[in-house]
C-alpha positions in Angstrom: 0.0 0.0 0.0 1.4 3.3 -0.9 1.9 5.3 2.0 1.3 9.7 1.5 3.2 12.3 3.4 1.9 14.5 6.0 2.7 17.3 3.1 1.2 15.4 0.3 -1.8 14.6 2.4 -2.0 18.6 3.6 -1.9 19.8 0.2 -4.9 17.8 -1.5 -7.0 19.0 1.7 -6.2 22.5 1.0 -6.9 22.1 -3.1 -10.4 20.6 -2.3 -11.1 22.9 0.2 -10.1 26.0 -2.3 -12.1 24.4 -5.4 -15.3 23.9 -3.0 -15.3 27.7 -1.8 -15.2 28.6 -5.6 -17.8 26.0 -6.7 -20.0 27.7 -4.1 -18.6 31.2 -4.8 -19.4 30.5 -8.3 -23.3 30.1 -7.2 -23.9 32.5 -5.0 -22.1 35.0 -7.7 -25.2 34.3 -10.1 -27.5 34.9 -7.1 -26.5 37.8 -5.8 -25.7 39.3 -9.4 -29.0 38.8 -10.6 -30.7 40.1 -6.9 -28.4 42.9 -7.1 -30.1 43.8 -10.6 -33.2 43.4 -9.6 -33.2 45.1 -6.3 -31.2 48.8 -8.4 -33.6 48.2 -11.5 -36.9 48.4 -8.9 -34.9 51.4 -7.3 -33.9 53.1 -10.1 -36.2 56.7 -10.9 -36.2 55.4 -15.1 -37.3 52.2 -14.7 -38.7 51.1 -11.2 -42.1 50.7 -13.2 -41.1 48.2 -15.4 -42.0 44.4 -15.1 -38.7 42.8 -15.5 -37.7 39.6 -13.7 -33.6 39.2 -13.5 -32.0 35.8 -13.7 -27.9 34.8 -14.2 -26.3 31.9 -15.2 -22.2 31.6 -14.8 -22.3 35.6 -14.5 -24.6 36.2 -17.9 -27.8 38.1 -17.3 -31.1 37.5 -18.5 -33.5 40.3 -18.5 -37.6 39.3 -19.3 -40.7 40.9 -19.1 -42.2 44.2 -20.2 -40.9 47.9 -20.2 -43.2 51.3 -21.2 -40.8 52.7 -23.6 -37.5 52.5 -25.4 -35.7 54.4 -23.5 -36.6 52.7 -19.7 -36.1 49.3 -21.8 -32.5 50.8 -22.6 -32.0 51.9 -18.6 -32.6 48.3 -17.6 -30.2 46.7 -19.8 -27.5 49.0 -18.4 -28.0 48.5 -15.3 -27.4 44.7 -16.0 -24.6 45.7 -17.8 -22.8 48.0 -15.2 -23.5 45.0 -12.2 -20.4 44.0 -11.4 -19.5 40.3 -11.8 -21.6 40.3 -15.1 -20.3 38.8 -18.3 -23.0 39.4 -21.0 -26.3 40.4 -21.2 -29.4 38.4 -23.0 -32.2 41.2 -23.0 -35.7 39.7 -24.1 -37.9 42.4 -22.6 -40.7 44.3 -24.6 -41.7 47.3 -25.0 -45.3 47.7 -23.6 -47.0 49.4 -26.8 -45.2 46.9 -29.2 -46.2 43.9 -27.1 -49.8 44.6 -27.2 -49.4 45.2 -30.6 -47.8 41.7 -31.2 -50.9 40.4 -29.1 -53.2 42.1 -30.9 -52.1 41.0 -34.5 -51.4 37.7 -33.3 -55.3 37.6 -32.2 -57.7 36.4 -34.5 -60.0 38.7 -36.3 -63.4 39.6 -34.8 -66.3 38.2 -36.9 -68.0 41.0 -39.0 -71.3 41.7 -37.4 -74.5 40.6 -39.1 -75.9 43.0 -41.7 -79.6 42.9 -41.8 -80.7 43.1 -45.6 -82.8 45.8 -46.7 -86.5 45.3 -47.0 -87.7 44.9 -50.4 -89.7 47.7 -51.3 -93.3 46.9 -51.2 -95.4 46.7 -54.2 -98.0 49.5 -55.4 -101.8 48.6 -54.8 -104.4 51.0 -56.3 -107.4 49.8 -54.6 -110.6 48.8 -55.8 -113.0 51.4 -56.5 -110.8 54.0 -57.6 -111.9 56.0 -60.7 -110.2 55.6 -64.2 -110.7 58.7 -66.6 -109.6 58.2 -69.6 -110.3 59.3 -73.6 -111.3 57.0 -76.2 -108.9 56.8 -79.0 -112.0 55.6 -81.6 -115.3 56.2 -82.2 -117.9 53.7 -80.6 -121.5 53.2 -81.8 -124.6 50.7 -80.7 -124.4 50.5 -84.6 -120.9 50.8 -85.7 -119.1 48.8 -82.7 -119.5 44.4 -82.7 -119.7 42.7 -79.4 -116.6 41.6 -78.3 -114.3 44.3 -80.0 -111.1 45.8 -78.5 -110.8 49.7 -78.6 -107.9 52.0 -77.4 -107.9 54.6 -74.8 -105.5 56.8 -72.9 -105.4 57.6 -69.2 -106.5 61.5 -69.2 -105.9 61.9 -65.1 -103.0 59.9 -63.3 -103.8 58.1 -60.6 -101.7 58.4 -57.5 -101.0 56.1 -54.1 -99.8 57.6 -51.1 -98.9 60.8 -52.8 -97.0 59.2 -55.8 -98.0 58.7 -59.5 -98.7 54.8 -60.0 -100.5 55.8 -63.1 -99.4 58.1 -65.2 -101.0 60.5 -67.8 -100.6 59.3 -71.1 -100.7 56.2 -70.5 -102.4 53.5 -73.0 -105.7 51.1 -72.1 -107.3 48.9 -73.6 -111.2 48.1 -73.5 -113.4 45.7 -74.9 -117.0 46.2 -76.3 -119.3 43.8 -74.2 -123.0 44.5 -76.2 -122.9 46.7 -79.2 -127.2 46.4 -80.5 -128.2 48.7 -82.8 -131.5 50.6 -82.2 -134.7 49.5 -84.6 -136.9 52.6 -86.2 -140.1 51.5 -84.5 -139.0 48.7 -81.5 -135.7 47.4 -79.6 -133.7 48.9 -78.2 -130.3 50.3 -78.4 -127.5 49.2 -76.1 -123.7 49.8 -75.9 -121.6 48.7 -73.1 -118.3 49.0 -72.4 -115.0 48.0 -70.2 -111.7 47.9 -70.1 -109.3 44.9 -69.9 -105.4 46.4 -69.5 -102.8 49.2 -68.5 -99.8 49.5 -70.0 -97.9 51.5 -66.7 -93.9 52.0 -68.0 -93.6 49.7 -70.9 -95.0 46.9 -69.3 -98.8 45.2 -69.8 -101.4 44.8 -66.8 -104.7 43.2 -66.6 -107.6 45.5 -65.1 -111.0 45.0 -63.9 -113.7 48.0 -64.3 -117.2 48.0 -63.8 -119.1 48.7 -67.3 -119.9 51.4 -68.5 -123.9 50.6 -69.7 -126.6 52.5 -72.0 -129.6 51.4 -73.4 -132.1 53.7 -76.0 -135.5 51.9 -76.8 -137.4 52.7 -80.0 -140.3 55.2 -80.7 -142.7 52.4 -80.5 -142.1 52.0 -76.5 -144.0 54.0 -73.9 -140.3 54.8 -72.5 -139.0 56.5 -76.0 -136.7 59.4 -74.9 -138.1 62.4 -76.7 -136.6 64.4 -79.3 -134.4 67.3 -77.6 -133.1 64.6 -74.8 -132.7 67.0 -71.9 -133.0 65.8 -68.3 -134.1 62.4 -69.8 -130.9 61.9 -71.7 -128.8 63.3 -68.8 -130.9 60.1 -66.9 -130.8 57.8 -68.9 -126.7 58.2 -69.9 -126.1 59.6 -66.1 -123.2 61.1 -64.8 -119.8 59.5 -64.3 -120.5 59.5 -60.6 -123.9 57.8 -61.5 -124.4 54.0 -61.2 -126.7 51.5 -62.9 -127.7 50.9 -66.3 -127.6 53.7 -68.3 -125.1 55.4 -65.9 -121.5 55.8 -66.7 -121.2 57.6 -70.5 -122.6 60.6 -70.4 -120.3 63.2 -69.1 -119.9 64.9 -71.7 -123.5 65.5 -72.1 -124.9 68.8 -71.6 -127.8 69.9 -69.7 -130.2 70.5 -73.0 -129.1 67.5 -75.3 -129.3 64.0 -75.2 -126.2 62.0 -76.0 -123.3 63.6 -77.7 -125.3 65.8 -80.5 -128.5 64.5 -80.0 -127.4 60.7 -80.2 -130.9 59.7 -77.7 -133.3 61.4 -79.9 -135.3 60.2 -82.7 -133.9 57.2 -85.1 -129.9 58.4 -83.6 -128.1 55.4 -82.5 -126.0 55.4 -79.3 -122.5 56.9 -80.1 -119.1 58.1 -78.5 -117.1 60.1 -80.7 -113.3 59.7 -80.2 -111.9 61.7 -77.6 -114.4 61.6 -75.4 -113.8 61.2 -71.8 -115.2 58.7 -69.9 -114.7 57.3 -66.1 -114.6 53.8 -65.5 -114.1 52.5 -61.9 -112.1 49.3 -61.0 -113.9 46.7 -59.5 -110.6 44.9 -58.6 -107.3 46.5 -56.8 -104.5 46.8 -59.4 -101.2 45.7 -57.9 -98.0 47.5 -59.8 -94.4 47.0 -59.1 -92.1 48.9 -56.3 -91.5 52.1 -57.6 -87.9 52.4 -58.6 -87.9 56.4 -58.3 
C-alpha cells in the first residue's frame, strides 16, 4: 500500500477545500448578481415601473418581461450591464406598446357583425273602387261597334297612391266592347256597353278590372221612347260619371239640354261616342304594380 506524506496529504486537503469555496462562490455569484439587478432596477427613478424579472447563469444576465418605452427598456439593460460580476447580457424584454401590438395582430379577427338586408320595397296597390278617366282613341257606336271588340284609350288623369303617381297620364288602355245592338226605327232597343281589360304603366302590360260602363235607348214604339231634344231624360238615362246603374257611366260629356253627344238619344240616332271623349270607369278589382324604382 502506498503510504502519503503529512505534506502530500495537507496539500490535496487545502486544493479541495479551495475548489469547493469557488464551486459555491461560483453560485452565489449568479445569485447575488442577478438580486443585485433586480433590487437597483426596482430602485432606479427610469425604470422602477417596469415588469422585468432578473435571472444569471455563470455571470450572464437575462432580463424578461415588459418595459413602457424604449428608452426605460435601454436603462434596464444597463444597469445589468454595469453589475459587477456580469459577463453578457441576453435582454428579451418588450416594450409595452409593441407587445400589445404583437398580441393584438397575433389575435384572431373579430367576426363582421351581421348586416340585416334591406327590405324589399313593397309593391303599389291601387285599390278597388278607384276612378279611371280616360279618352277613347275611336269612335264607338250601338251600330258601328260588334260585341266583343277591343278599342284603345289613354289615361287623361294619373292616378296616384300615397302621394306618388302609379298611373301616369298618357298612359295607354285597352277596352273591350261587351254588347254593341243597334236601335230599330219603330221597336228594340239600343244598347252599348263597355269596359276595359289592361294598363300599359312604364312599358310593361297589366290586366284590369272595371265596372261597365252601360246604356240602353228603346225605339219610338215603346211607352219609354226618350223624346226628341233629350234633356233631363238623356242626362238620366246616360247619367253622370259618378252615377251608377244601367244607363249610368257615359254621359259626361253631355250637356244639360241635349241628349247623348249631338242628340245621339233622340229620334232614329243610334247610341254613339265620338273619339276623344272622356269617360270614367271604376275598377272593380285593386291593381297591384311594381315597387317604384324612383
Amino acid at each position: 500500500m502506498a503510504k502519503f506524506s503529512k505534506a502530500a496529504v495537507a496539500s490535496l486537503l487545502v486544493s479541495a477545500m479551495i475548489g469547493f469555496t469557488v464551486g459555491c462562490s461560483k453560485g452565489a455569484s449568479d445569485d447575488t448578481i442577478a438580486q443585485d439587478v433586480q433590487t437597483k432596477v426596482a430602485a432606479d427613478p427610469v425604470a422602477k415601473d417596469s415588469a422585468v424579472s432578473v435571472t444569471a447563469k455563470d455571470g450572464r444576465v437575462k432580463l424578461k418581461g415588459t418595459v413602457k418605452d424604449t428608452a426605460t427598456q435601454q436603462r434596464v439593460e444597463q444597469i445589468a450591464r454595469e453589475e459587477s460580476g456580469v459577463s453578457g447580457v441576453d435582454d428579451e424584454t418588450a416594450v409595452q406598446g409593441a407587445a400589445m401590438s404583437d398580441q393584438a395582430a397575433n389575435m384572431p379577427a373579430p367576426a363582421p357583425a351581421p348586416v340585416e338586408p334591406p327590405k324589399p320595397p313593397e309593391p303599389v296597390v291601387v285599390p278597388a273602387g278607384t276612378d279611371l278617366v280616360v279618352t277613347v282613341d275611336q269612335a264607338l257606336s250601338s251600330k258601328s261597334s260588334k260585341t266583343g271588340q277591343t278599342f284603345l284609350a289613354t289615361v287623361a288623369q294619373p292616378i296616384s297612391v300615397d302621394g306618388k303617381t302609379a298611373i301616369p297620364k298618357g298612359s295607354s288602355v285597352t277596352g273591350t266592347v261587351i254588347t254593341a245592338k243597334e236601335k230599330g226605327k219603330i221597336k228594340g232597343e239600343g244598347q252599348l256597353s263597355i269596359a276595359l281589360t289592361s294598363v300599359v304603366v312604364r312599358g310593361q302590360t297589366y290586366p284590369i278590372h272595371t265596372a261597365a260602363l252601360d246604356s240602353t235607348v228603346k225605339g219610338k214604339g215603346k211607352r219609354t221612347a226618350v223624346t226628341t231634344g233629350g234633356g233631363a231624360a238623356g242626362g238620366a238615362l246616360i247619367g253622370g260619371i259618378a252615377g251608377g246603374g244601367k244607363g249610368a257611366g257615359i254621359g259626361a260629356l253631355v250637356g244639360a239640354a241635349g241628349g247623348l253627344v249631338g242628340g245621339a238619344l233622340t229620334g232614329n240616332k243610334q247610341i254613339e261616342i265620338p273619339a276623344e271623349t272622356a269617360l270614367t270607369f271604376s275598377l272593380s278589382k285593386s291593381l297591384t304594380l311594381p315597387p317604384r324604382t324612383e
